[in-house]
Backbone as CSV, one residue per row, in Angstrom:
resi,resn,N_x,N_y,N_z,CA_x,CA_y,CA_z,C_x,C_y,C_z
1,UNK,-0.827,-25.732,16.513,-0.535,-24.389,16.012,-1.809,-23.791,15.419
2,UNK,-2.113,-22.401,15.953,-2.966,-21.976,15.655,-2.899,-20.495,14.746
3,UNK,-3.232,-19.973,13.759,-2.978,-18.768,13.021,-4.256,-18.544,12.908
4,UNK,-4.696,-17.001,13.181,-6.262,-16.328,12.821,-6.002,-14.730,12.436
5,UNK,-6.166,-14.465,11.558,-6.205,-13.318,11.063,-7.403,-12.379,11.338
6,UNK,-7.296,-11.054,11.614,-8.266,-10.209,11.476,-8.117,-9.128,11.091
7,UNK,-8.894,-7.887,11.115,-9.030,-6.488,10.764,-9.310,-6.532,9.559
8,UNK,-9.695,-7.234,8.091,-9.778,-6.797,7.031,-11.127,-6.712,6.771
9,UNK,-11.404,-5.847,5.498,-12.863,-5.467,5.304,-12.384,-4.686,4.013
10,UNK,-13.278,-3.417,4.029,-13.834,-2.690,2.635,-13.064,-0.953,2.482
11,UNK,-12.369,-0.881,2.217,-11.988,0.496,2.449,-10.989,0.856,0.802
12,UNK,-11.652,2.617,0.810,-11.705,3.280,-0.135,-9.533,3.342,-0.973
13,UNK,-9.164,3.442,-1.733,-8.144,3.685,-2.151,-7.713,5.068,-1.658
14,UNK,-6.319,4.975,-1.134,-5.539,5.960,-0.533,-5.798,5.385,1.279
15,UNK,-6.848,4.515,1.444,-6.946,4.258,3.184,-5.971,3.791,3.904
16,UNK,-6.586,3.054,4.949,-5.483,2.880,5.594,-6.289,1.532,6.445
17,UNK,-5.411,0.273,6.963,-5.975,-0.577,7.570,-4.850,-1.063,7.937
18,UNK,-5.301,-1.944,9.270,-3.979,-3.024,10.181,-4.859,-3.850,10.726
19,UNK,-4.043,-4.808,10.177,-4.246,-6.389,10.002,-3.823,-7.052,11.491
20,UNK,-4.466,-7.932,12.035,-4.002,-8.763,13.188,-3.835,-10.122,12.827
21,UNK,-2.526,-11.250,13.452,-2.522,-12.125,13.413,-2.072,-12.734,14.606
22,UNK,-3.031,-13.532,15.693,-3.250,-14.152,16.346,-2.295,-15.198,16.733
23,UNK,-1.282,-15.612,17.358,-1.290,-17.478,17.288,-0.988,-17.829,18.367
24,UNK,-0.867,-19.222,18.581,-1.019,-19.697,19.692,-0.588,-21.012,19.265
25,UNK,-0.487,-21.831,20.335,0.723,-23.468,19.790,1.725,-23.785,19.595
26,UNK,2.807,-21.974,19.922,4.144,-22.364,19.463,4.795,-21.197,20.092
27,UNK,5.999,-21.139,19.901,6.724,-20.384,20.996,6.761,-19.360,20.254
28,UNK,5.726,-18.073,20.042,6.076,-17.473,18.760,6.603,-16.421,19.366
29,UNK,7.246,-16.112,19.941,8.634,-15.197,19.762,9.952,-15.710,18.929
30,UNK,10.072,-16.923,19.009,11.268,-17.100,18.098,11.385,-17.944,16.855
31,UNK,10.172,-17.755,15.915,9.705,-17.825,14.827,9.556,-16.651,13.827
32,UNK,10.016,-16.873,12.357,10.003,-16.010,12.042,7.909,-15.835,11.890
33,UNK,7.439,-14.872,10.967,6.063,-14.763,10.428,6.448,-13.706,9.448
34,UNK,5.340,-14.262,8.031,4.863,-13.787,7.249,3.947,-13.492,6.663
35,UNK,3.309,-12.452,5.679,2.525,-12.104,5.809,2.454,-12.262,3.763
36,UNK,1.428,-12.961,3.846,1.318,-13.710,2.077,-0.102,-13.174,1.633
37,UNK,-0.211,-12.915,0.158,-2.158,-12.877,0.318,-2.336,-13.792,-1.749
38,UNK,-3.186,-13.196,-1.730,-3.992,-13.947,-2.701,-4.786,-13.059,-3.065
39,UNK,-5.038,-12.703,-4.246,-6.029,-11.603,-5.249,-6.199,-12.995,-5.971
40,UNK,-7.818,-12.677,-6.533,-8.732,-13.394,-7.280,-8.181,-13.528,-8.780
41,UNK,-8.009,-15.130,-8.056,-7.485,-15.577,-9.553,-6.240,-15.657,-10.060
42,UNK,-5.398,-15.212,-8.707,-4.117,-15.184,-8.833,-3.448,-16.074,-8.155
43,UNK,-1.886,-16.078,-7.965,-1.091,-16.970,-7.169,-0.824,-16.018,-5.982
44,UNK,-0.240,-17.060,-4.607,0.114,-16.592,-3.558,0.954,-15.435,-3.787
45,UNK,1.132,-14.724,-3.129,2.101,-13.321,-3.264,2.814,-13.485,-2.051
46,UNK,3.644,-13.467,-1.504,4.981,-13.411,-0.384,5.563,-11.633,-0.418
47,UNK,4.826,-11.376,0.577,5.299,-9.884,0.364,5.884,-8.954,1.919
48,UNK,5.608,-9.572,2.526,6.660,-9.466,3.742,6.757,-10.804,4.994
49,UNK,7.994,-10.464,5.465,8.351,-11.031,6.633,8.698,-10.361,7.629
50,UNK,8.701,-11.129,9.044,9.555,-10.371,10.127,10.237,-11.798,10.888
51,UNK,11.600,-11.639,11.137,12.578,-12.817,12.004,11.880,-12.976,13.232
52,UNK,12.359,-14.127,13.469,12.070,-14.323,15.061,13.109,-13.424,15.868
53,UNK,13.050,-13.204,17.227,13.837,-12.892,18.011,14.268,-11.308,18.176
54,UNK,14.578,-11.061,17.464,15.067,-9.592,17.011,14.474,-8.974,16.025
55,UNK,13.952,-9.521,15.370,12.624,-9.076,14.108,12.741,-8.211,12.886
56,UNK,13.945,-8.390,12.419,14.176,-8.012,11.152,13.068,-8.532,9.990
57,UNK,12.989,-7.331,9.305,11.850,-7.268,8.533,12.397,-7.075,6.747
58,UNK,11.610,-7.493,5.738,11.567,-7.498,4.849,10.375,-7.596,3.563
59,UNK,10.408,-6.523,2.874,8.995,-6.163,2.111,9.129,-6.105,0.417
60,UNK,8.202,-6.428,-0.513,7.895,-7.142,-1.478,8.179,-5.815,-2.054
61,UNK,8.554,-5.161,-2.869,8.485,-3.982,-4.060,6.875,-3.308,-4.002
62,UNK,6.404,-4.257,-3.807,4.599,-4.282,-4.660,4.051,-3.146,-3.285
63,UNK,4.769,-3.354,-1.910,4.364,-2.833,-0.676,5.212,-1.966,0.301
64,UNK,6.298,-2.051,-0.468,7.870,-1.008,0.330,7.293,-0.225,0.317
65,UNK,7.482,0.778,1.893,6.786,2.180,1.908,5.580,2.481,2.120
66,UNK,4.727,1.514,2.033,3.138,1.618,2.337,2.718,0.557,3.319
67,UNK,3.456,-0.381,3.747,2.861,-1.684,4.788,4.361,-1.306,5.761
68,UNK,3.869,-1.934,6.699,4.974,-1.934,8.092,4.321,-3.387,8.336
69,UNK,5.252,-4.282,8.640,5.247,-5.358,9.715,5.641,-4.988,11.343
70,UNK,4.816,-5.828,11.688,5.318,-5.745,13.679,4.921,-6.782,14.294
71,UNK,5.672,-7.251,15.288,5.359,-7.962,16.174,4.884,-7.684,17.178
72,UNK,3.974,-7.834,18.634,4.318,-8.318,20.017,4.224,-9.472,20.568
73,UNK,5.527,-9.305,20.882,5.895,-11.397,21.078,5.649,-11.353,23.000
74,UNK,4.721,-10.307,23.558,4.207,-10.256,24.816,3.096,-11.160,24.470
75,UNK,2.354,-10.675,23.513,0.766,-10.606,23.051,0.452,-11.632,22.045
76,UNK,1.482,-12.581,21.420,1.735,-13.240,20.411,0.707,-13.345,19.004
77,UNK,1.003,-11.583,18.794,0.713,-11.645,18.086,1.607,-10.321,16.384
78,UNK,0.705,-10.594,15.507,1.292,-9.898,14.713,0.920,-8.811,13.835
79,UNK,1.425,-8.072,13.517,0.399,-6.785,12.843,1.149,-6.457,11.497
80,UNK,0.309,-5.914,10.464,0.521,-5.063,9.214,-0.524,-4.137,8.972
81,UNK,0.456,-3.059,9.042,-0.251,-1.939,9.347,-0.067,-1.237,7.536
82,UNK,-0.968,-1.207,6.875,-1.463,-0.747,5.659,-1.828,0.203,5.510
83,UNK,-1.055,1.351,5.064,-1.595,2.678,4.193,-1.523,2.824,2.460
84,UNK,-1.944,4.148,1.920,-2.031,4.217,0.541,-2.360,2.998,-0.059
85,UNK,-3.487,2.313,0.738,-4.078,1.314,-0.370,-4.473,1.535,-1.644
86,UNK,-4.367,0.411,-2.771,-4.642,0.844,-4.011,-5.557,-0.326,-4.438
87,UNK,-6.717,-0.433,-5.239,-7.031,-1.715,-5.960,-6.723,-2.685,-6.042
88,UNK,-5.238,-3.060,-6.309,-4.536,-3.907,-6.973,-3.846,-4.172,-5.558
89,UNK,-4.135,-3.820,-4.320,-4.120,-4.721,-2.980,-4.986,-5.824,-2.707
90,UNK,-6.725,-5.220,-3.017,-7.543,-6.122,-2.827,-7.378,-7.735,-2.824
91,UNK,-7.364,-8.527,-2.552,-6.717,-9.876,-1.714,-6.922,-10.579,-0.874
92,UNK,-6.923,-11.536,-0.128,-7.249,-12.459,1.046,-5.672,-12.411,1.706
93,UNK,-5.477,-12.209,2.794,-4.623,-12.168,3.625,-4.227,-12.999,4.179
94,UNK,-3.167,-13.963,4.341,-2.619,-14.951,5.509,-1.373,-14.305,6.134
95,UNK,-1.709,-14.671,7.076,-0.234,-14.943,8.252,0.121,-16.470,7.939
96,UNK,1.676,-16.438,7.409,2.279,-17.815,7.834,3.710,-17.699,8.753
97,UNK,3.604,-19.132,9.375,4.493,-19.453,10.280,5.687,-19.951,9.815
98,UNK,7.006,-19.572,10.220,8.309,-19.821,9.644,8.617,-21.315,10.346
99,UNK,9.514,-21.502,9.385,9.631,-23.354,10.766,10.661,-22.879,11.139
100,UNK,11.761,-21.679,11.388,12.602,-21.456,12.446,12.721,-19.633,12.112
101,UNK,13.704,-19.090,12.643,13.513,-18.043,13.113,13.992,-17.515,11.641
102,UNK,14.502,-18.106,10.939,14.721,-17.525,9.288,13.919,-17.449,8.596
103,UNK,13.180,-16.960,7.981,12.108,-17.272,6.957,12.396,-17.487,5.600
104,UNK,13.513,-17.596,5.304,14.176,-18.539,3.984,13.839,-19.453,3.981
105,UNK,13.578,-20.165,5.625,13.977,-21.565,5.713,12.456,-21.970,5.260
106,UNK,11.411,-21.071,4.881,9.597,-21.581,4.278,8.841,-21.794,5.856
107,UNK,7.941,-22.364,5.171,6.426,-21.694,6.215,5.910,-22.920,6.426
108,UNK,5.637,-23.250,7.370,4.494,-24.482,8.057,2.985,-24.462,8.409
109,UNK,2.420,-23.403,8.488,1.545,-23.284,9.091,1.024,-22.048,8.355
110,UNK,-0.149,-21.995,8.741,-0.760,-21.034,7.938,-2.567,-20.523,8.594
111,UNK,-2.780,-19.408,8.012,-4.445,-19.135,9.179,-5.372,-19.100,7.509
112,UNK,-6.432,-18.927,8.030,-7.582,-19.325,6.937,-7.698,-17.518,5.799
113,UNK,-6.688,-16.647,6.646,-7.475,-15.804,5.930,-8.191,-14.371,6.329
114,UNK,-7.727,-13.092,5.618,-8.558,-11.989,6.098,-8.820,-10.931,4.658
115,UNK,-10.194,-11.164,4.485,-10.300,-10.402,2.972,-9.993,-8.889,3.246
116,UNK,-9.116,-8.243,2.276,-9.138,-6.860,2.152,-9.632,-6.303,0.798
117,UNK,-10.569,-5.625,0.990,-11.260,-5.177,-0.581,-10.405,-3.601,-0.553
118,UNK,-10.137,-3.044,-1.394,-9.935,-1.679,-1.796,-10.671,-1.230,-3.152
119,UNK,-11.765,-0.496,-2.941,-12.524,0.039,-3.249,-13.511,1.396,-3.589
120,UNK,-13.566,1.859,-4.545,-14.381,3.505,-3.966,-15.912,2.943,-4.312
């Protein structure tokens, strides 16, 4: 199982950025994925998911209204698409892997990582 994150970098408050997550090693259409990060100095944050299969989605308070999750389970891969960034986004980004198509059921797998700075 493979997870790789990309698209993150440096962008001003109020921007806008979308995140890619890569994988490969597993049948990922019918897995759920989530999308977790990490600000400096802090604990993991769990702030959205999407189901396997049919892809019901679910988002953290901290990001309702400003992040969209998506899949293409053609392309196996995954996206969060980020607007009205604020400071208090700034963070390291993971994609993790559900061990079945629920994501209650917790995460197995995990990618190294995609820094997002928000910044002026």
């Amino acid at each position: 199982v493979l997870l790789v994150e990309s698209g993150g970098g440096l962008v001003q408050p109020g921007g806008s950025l979308r995140l890619s997550c890569s994988a490969s090693g597993f049948t990922f259409s019918i897995y759920a994925i989530s999308w977790v990060r990490r600000a400096l100095g802090k604990g993991l944050e769990w702030f959205s998911h999407i189901n396997g299969g049919g892809g019901g989605t679910n988002y953290a308070d901290s990001v309702k209204g400003r992040f969209t999750i998506s899949r293409d389970n053609t392309k196996n891969t995954l996206y969060l698409q980020m607007s009205s960034l604020k400071p208090e986004d700034t963070a390291l980004y993971y994609c993790a892997k559900g061990t079945n198509w629920n994501p209650l059921y917790g995460m197995d797998y995990w990618g190294k990582g995609t820094l997002v700075t928000v910044s002026s």
